[in-house]
DOMI-676308 format. One record per residue (C-alpha): x, y, z. Coordinates in Angstrom, 1 decimal. Layout:
@xx->X&yy->Y&zz->Z
...
end
This chain:
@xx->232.2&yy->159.6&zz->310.2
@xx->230.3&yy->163.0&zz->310.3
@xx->232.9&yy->165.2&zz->309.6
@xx->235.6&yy->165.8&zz->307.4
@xx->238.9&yy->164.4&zz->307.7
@xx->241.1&yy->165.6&zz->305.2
@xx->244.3&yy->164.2&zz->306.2
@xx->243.5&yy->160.4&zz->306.0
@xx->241.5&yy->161.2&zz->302.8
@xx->244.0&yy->162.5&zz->300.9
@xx->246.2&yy->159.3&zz->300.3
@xx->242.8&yy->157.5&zz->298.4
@xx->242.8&yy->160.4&zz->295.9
@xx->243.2&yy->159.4&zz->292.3
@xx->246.2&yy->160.8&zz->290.1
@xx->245.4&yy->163.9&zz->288.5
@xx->245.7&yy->164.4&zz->284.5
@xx->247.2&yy->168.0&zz->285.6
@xx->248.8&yy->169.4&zz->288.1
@xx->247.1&yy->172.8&zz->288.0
@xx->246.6&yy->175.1&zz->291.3
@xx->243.7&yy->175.9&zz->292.7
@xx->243.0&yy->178.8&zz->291.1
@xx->243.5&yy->177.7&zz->287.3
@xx->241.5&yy->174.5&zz->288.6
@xx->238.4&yy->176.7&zz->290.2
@xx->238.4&yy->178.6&zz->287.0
@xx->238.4&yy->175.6&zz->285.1
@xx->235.7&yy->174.1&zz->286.9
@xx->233.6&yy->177.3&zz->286.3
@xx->234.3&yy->177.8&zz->282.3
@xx->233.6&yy->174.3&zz->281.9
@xx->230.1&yy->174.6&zz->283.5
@xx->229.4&yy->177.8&zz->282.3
@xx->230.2&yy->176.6&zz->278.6
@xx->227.4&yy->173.6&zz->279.7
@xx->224.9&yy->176.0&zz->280.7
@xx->224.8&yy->179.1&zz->277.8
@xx->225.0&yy->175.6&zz->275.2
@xx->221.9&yy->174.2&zz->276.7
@xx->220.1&yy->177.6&zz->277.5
@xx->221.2&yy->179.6&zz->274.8
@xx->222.0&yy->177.4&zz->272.0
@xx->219.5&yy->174.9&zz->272.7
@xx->222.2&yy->172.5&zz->272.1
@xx->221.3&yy->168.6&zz->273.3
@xx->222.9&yy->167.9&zz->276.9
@xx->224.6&yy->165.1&zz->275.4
@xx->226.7&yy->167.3&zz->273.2
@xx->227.0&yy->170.1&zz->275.6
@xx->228.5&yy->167.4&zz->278.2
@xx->230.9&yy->166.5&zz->276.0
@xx->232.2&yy->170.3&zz->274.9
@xx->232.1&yy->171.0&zz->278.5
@xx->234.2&yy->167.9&zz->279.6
@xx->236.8&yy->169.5&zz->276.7
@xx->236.6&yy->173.1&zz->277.5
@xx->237.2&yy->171.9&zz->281.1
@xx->240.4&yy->169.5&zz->280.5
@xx->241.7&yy->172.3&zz->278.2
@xx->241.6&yy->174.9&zz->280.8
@xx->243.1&yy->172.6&zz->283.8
@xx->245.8&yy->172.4&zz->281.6
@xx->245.6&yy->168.9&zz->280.6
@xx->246.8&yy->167.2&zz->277.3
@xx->243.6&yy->167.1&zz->275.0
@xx->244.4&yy->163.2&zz->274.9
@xx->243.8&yy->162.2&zz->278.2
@xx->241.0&yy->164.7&zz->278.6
@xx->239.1&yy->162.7&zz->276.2
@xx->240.6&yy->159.5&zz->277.9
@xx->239.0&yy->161.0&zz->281.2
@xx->235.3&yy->161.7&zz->279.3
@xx->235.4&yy->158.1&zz->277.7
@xx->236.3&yy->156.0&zz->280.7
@xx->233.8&yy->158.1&zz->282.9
@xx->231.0&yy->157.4&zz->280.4
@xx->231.4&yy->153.8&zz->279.8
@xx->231.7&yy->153.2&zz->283.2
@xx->228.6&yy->154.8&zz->284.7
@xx->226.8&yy->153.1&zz->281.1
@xx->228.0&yy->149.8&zz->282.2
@xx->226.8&yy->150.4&zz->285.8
@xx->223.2&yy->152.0&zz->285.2
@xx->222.2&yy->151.2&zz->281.3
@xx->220.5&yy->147.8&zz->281.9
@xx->218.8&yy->149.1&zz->285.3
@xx->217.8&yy->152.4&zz->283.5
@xx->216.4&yy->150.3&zz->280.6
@xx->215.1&yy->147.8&zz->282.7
@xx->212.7&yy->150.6&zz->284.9
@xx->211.7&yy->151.9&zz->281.7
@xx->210.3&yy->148.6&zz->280.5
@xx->208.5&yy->148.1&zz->283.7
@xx->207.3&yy->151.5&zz->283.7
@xx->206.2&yy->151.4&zz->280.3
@xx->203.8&yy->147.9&zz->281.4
@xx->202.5&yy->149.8&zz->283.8
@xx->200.9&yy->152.6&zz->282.2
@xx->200.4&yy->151.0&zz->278.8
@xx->198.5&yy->147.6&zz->280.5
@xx->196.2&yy->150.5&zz->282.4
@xx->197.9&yy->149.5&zz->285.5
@xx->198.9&yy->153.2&zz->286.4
@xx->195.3&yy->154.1&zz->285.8
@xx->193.8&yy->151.4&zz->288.3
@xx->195.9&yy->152.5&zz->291.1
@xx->195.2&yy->156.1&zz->290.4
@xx->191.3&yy->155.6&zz->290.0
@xx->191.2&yy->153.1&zz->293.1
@xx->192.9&yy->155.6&zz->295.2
@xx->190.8&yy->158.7&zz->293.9
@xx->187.5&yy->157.0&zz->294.5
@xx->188.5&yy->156.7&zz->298.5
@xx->189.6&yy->160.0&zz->298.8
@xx->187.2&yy->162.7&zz->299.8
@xx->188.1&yy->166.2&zz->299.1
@xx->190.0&yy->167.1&zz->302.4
@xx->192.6&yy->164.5&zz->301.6
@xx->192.9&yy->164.8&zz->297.6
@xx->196.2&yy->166.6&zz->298.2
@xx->197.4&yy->163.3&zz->300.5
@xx->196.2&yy->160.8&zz->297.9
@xx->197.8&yy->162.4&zz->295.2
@xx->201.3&yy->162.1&zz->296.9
@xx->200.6&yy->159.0&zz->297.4
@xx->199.9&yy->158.0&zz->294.0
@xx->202.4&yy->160.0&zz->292.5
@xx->205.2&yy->157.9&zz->295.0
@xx->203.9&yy->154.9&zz->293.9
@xx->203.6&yy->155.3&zz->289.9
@xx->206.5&yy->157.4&zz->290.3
@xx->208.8&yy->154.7&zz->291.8
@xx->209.7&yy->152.3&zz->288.9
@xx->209.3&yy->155.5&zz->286.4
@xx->211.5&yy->158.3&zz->285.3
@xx->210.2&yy->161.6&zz->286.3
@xx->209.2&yy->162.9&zz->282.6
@xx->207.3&yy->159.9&zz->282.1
@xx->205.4&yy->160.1&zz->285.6
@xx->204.8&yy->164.0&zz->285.1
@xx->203.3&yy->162.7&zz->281.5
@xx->201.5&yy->160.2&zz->283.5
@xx->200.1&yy->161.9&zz->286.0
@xx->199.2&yy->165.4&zz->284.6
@xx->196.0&yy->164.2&zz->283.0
@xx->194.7&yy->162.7&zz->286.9
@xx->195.8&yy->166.1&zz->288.5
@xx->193.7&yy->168.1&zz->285.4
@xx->190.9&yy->166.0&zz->285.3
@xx->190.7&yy->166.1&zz->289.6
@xx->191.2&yy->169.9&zz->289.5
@xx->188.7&yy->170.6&zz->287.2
@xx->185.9&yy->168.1&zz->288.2
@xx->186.6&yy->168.6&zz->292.0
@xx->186.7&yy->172.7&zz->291.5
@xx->190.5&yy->172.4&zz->293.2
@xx->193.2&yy->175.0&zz->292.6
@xx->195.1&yy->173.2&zz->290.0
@xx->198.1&yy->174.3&zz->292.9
@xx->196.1&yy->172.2&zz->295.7
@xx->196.4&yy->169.1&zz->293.7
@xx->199.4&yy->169.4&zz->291.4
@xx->202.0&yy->170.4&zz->293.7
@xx->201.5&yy->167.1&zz->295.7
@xx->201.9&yy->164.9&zz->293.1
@xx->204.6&yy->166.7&zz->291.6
@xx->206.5&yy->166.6&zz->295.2
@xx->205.9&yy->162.9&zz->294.8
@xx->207.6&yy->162.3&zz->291.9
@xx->210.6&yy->164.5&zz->292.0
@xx->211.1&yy->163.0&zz->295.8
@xx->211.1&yy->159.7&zz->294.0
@xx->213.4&yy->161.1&zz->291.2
@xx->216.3&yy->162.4&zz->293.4
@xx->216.4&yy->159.5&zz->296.2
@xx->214.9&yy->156.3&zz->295.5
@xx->216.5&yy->153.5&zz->293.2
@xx->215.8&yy->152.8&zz->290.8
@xx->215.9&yy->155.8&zz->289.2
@xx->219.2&yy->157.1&zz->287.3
@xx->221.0&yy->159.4&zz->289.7
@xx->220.8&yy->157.7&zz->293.1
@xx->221.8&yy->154.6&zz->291.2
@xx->225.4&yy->156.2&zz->290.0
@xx->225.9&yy->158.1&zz->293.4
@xx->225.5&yy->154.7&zz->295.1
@xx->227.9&yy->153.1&zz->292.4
@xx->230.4&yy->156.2&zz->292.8
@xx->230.6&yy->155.8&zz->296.5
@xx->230.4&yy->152.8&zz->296.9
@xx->227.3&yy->152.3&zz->298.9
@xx->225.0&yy->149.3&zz->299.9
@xx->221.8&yy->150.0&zz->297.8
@xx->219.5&yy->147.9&zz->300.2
@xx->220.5&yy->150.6&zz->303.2
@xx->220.2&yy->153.9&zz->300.7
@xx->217.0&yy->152.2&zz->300.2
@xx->215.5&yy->151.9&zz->303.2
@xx->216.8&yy->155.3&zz->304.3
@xx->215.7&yy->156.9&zz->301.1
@xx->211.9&yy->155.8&zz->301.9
@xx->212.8&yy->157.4&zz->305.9
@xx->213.7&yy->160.6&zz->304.3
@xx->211.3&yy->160.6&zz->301.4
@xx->207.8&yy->160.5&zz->303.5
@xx->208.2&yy->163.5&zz->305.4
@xx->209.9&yy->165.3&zz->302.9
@xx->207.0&yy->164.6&zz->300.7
@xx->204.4&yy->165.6&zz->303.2
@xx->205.7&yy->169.2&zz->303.6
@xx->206.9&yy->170.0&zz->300.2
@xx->203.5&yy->168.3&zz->299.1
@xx->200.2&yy->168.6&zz->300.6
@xx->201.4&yy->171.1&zz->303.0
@xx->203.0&yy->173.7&zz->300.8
@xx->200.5&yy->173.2&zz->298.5
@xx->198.0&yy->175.0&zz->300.8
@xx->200.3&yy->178.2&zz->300.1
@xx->201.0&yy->177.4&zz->296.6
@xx->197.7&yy->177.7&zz->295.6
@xx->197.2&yy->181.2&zz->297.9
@xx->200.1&yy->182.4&zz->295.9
@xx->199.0&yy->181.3&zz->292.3
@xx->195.1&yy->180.5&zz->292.2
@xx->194.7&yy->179.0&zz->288.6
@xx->192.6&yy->176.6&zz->287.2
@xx->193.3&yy->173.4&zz->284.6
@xx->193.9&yy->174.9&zz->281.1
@xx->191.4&yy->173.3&zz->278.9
@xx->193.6&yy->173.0&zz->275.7
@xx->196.0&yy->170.7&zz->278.1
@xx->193.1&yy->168.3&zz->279.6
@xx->193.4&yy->165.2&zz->277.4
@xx->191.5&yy->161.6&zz->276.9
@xx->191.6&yy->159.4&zz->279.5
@xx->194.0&yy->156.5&zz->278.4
@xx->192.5&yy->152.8&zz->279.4
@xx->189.2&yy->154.1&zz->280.0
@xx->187.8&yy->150.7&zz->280.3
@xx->188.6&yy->149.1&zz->283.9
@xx->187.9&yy->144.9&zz->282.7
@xx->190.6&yy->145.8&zz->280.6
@xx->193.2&yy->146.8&zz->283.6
@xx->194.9&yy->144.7&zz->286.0
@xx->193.7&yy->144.7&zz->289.5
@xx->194.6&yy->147.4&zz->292.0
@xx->196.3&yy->145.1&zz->294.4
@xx->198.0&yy->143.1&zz->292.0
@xx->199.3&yy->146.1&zz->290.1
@xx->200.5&yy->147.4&zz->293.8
@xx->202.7&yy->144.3&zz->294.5
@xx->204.3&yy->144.3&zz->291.1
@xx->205.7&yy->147.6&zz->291.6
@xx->206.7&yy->147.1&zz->294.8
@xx->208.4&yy->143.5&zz->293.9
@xx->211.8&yy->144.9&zz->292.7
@xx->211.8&yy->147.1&zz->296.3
@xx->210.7&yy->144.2&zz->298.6
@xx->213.8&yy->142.0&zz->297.0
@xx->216.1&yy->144.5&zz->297.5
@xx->215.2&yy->145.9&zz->301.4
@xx->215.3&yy->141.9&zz->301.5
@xx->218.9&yy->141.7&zz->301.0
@xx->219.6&yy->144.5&zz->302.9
@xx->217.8&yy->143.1&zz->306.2
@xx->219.7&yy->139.9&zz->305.6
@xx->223.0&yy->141.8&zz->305.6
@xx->222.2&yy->143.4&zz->309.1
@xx->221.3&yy->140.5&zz->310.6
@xx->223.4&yy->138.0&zz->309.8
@xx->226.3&yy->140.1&zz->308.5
@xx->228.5&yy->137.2&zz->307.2
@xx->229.2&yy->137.5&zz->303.2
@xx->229.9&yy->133.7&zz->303.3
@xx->226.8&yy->132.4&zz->304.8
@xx->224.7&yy->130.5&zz->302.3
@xx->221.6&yy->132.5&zz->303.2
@xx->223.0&yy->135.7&zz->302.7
@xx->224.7&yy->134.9&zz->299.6
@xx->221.3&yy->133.7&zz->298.1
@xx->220.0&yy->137.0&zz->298.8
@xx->222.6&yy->139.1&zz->297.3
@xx->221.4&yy->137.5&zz->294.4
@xx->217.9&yy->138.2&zz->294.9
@xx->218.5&yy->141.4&zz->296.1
@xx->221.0&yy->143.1&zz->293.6
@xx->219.1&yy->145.3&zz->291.4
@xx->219.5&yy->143.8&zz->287.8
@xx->217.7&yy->140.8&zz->289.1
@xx->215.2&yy->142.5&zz->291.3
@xx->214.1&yy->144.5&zz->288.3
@xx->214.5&yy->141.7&zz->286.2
@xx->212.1&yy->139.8&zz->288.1
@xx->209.5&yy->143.2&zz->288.1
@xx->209.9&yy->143.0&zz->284.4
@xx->209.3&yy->139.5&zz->283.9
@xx->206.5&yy->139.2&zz->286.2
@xx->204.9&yy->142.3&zz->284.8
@xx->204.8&yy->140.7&zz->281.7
@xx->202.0&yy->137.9&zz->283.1
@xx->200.2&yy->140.4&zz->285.8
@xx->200.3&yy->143.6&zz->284.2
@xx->200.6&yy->142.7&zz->280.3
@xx->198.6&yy->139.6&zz->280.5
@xx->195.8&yy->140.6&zz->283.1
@xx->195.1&yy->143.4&zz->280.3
@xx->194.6&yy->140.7&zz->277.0
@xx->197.9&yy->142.0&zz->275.9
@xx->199.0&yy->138.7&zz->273.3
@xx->202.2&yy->137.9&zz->273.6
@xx->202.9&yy->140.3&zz->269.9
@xx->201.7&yy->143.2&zz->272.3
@xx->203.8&yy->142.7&zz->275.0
@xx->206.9&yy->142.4&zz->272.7
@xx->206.1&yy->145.6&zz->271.2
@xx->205.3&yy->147.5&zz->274.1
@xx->208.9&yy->145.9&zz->276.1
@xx->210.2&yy->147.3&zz->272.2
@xx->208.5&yy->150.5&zz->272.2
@xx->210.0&yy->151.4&zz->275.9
@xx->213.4&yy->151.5&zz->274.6
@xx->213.5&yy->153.8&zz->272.1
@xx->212.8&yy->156.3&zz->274.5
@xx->215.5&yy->156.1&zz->276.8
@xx->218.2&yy->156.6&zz->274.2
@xx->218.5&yy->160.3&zz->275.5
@xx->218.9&yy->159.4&zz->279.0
@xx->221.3&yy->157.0&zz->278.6
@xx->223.3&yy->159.5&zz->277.0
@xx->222.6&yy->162.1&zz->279.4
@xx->223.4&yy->159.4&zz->281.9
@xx->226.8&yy->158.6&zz->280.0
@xx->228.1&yy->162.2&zz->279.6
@xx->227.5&yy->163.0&zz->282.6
@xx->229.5&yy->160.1&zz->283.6
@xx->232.0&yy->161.6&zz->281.5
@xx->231.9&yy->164.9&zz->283.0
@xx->231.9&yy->164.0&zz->286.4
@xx->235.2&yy->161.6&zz->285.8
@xx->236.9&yy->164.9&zz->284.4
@xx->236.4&yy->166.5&zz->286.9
@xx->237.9&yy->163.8&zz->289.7
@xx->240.8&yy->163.1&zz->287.1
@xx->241.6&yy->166.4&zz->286.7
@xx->242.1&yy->167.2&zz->290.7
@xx->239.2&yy->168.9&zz->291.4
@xx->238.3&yy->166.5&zz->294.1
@xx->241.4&yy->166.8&zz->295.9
@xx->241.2&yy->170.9&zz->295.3
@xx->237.8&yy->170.6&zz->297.3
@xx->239.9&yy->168.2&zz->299.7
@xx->242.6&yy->170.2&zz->300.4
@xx->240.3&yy->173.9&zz->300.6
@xx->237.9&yy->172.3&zz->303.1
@xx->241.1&yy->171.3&zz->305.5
@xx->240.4&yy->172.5&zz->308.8
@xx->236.5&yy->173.3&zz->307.9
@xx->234.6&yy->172.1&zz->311.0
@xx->231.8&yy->171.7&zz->308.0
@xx->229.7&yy->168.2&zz->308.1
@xx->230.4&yy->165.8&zz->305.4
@xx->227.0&yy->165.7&zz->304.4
@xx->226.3&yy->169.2&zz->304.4
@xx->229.4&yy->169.8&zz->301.9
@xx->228.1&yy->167.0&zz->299.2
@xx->224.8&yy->169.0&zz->299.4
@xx->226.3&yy->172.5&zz->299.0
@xx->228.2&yy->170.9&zz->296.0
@xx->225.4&yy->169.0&zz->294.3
@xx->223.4&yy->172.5&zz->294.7
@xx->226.3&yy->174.3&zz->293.0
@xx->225.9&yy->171.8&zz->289.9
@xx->222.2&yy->172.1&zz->289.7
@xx->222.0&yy->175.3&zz->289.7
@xx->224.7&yy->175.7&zz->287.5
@xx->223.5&yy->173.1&zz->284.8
@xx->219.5&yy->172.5&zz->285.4
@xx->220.0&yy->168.9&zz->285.3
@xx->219.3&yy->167.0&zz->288.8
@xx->221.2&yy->163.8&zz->287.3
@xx->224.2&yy->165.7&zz->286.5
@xx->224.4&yy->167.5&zz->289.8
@xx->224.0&yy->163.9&zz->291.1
@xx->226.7&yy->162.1&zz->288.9
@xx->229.1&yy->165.0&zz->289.3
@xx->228.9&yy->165.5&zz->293.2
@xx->229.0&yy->161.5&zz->293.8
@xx->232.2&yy->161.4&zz->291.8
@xx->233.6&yy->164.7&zz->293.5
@xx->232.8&yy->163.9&zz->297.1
@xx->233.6&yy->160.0&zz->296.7
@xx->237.1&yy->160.4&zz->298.6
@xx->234.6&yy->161.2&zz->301.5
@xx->233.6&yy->157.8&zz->302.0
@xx->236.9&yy->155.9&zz->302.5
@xx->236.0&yy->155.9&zz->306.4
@xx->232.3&yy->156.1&zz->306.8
@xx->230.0&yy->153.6&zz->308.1
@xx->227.7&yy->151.6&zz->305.7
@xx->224.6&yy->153.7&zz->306.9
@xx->226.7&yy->157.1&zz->306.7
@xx->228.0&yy->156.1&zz->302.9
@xx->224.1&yy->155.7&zz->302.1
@xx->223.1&yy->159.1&zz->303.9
@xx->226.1&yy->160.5&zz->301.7
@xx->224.1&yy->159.3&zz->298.8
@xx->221.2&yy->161.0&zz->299.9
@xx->222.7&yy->164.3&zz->300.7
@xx->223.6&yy->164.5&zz->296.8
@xx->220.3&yy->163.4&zz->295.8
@xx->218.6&yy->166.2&zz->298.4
@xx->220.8&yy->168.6&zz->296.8
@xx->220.9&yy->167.7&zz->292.9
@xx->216.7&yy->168.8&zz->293.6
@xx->217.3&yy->172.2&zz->294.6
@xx->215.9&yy->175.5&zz->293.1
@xx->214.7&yy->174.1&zz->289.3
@xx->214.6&yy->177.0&zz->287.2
@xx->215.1&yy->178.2&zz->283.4
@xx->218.1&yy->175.8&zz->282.7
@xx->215.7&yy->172.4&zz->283.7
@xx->213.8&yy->171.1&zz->281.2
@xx->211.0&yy->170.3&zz->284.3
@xx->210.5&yy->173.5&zz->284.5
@xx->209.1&yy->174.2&zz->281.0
@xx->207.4&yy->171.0&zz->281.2
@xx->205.4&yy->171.9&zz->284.3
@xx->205.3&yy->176.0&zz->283.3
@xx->203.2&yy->174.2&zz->280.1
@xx->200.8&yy->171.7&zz->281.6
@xx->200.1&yy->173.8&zz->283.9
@xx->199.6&yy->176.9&zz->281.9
@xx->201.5&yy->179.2&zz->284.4
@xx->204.1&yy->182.3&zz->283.1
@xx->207.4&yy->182.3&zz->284.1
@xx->206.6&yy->184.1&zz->288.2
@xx->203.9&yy->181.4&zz->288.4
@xx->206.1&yy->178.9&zz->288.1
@xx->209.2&yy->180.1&zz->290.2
@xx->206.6&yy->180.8&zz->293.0
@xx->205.2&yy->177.0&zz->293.1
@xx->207.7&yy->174.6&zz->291.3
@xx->211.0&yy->176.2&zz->291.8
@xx->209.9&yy->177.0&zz->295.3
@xx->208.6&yy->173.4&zz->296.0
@xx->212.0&yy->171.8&zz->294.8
@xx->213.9&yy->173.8&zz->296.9
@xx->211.4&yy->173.2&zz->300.0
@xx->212.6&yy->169.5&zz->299.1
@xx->216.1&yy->169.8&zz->299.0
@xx->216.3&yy->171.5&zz->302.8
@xx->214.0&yy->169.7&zz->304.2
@xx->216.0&yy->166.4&zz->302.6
@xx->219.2&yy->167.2&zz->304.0
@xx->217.7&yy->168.5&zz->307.4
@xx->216.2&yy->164.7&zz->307.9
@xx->219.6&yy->163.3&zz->306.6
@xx->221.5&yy->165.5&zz->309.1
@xx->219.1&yy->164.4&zz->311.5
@xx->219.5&yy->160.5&zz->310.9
@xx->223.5&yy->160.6&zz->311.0
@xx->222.6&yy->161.3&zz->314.6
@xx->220.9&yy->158.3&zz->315.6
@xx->222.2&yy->155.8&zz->312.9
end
């Protein structure tokens, strides 16, 4: 299904807590985003809390009892909890192996030391795709930032020419691939099969990397010539490489949780028959608490291990990963919470019933309305969780592959235009040592390069698929 069908959607749309028009609903909608955005921006208020006030404001406004407002916020956040948390803290576990065992550093040194200087730029997208694919994106820009200074300043590179790629990497990554904490909730919210997001995710992510990486960095670095700040150039972590795992057993531990689950998703095409002992062994394999369970496990003997980790170390370090991801989980939770305030509330069935008779593709509306969100709030999870929830009704009668490209859409749109209100932003503007213009000309320009060109390959695929 490409386009909208309104009609036959409207009978899967959950009861709303009001019954609000569309007008007190659209202005609910905005207040309760707006009241988001000046808490995070202006007050400096934690997302967490802001979430929640926002959720509040936005029940209030709608017109709904305060009591079922906060029934809406609580079921929403324990829900997408339940559904993400143990992935989330799973990835975080594995990620943490990987760049506390030295593992992150062997791939990126192996890499580096076959690259000549023509195709830095391409093995830096590269690198930054695979560290950045078990990893959240703060932790791979934490990562990653001391390669891209050290590369810049000992290869003489603009610091544009080689950060821009491996940024693109990560935040392509970020916004479609699994494991990471928005793509897993949009798949949960519309009900997708994660193996065929998957494998569509990694179709749409290479090119989109390529252009808004290497390529655009050529520009990038025409438009802001700078050079790595040496206040921000840190020691090398790991330094010693008999104390890292090997390069190509680093590579196929990463890759382990994505070969189970593009496993399960070939077994579903091809034999397509949920009884069948084969497949049913593989949905095991393949579904992603195990898949990342086994990453984890077996990270602990070829990551941990290979670098004289005892077992004390490893313990601490699986510890130490937690803590960490406290924040996120909230983040995750509340925007959970917002997002089911939204649907409960009507909105959903508002955006239903206004789109009636738009010739408009399905696709292209979940992207306009993750866009709206990002903008709106800064935060590329919350545009993710909120538009999944919003545009779910969409996929009663899609195909398997269209429900995935659905998810994808979101993802390509949550990415768009980071600016003041994303905490990537200041994190990047810092590294990098750029002013406010510097960074709106290569970051906030490089996000949105990845959001259209995203949702031009997804557009292109519900073509063919």
């Amino acid at each position: 299904m490409t386009h909208l069908s309104v009609e036959m959607l409207a009978a899967d749309a959950a009861e709303p807590i009001t019954s609000a028009g569309h007008a007190q609903l659209g202005i609910a909608v905005l207040a309760g985003i707006a009241v988001i955005v000046v808490l995070i921006t202006k007050f400096k208020l934690h997302a967490f809390l802001s979430l929640i006030i926002g959720s509040l404001v936005l029940g209030a406004a709608a017109g709904a009892p305060l009591d079922k407002a906060i029934a809406s916020f609580s079921t929403g956040l324990g829900s997408t909890v339940a559904g993400t948390g143990v992935l989330i803290a799973l990835g975080a576990i594995l990620g943490k192996l990987l760049a506390d065992s030295g593992g992150a550093d062997e791939i990126v040194d192996t890499i580096l030391a076959k690259a000549n200087r023509r195709s830095m730029p391409w093995a830096m997208v590269l690198i930054a795709c695979v560290v950045g694919l078990p990893i959240f994106f703060e932790v791979g820009i934490v990562l990653l930032i001391p390669v891209v200074l050290l590369v810049a300043k000992r290869g003489n590179f603009s610091l544009m020419r080689i950060g821009i790629p491996a940024l693109a990497g990560l935040s392509v990554m970020h916004g479609l691939i699994p494991p990471h904490p928005g793509p897993l909730v949009a798949i949960d919210a519309v009900g997708a099969n994660l193996g065929i997001t998957l494998a569509l995710g990694v179709v749409v992510a290479i090119p989109t990397a390529i252009i808004a990486g290497p390529l655009f960095s050529r520009y990038a670095a025409r438009w802001v010539d700078i050079r790595p700040p040496e206040n921000m150039i840190p020691e090398r972590a790991s330094a010693e490489p008999a104390k890292r795992p090997r390069f190509g057993v680093t590579v196929a531990t990463v890759l382990l949780p994505v070969v189970m689950m593009l496993a399960k998703a070939l077994v579903d095409i091809v034999i397509d028959n949920p009884e069948h002992s084969v497949q049913r062994v593989f949905d095991v394999i393949g579904s992603p608490m195990i898949a990342l369970l086994a990453g984890v496990v077996v990270a602990m003997f070829t990551l941990g291990r290979a670098a004289g980790f005892t077992k004390g170390r490893i313990a601490t370090t699986v510890e130490s990963s937690l803590g960490p991801i406290a924040g996120v989980l909230l983040i995750v939770g509340a925007g959970g919470g917002f997002k089911q305030t939204l649907v409960d509330a009507g909105v959903g069935q508002m955006i239903l019933d206004i789109s009636k008779g738009w010739n408009i593709s399905a696709l292209l509306l979940a992207w306009l309305i993750a866009v709206a969100i990002r903008l709106a709030t800064g935060s590329a999870t919350v545009a993710t969780i909120s538009a999944a929830g919003l545009v779910a009704p969409l996929a009663a009668d899609m195909s398997s592959t269209h429900v995935a490209l659905l998810v994808l859409a979101i993802g390509t749109g949550s990415l768009f235009f980071s600016h003041v209100n994303d905490a990537g932003f200041w994190m990047v503007k810092e590294y990098f040592g750029m002013n406010v213009g510097q960074t709106i000309k290569t970051w906030s320009v490089m996000e949105t390069l990845i959001s259209v060109v995203g949702i031009a390959c997804v557009l292109l695929l519900s073509l063919v698929v």
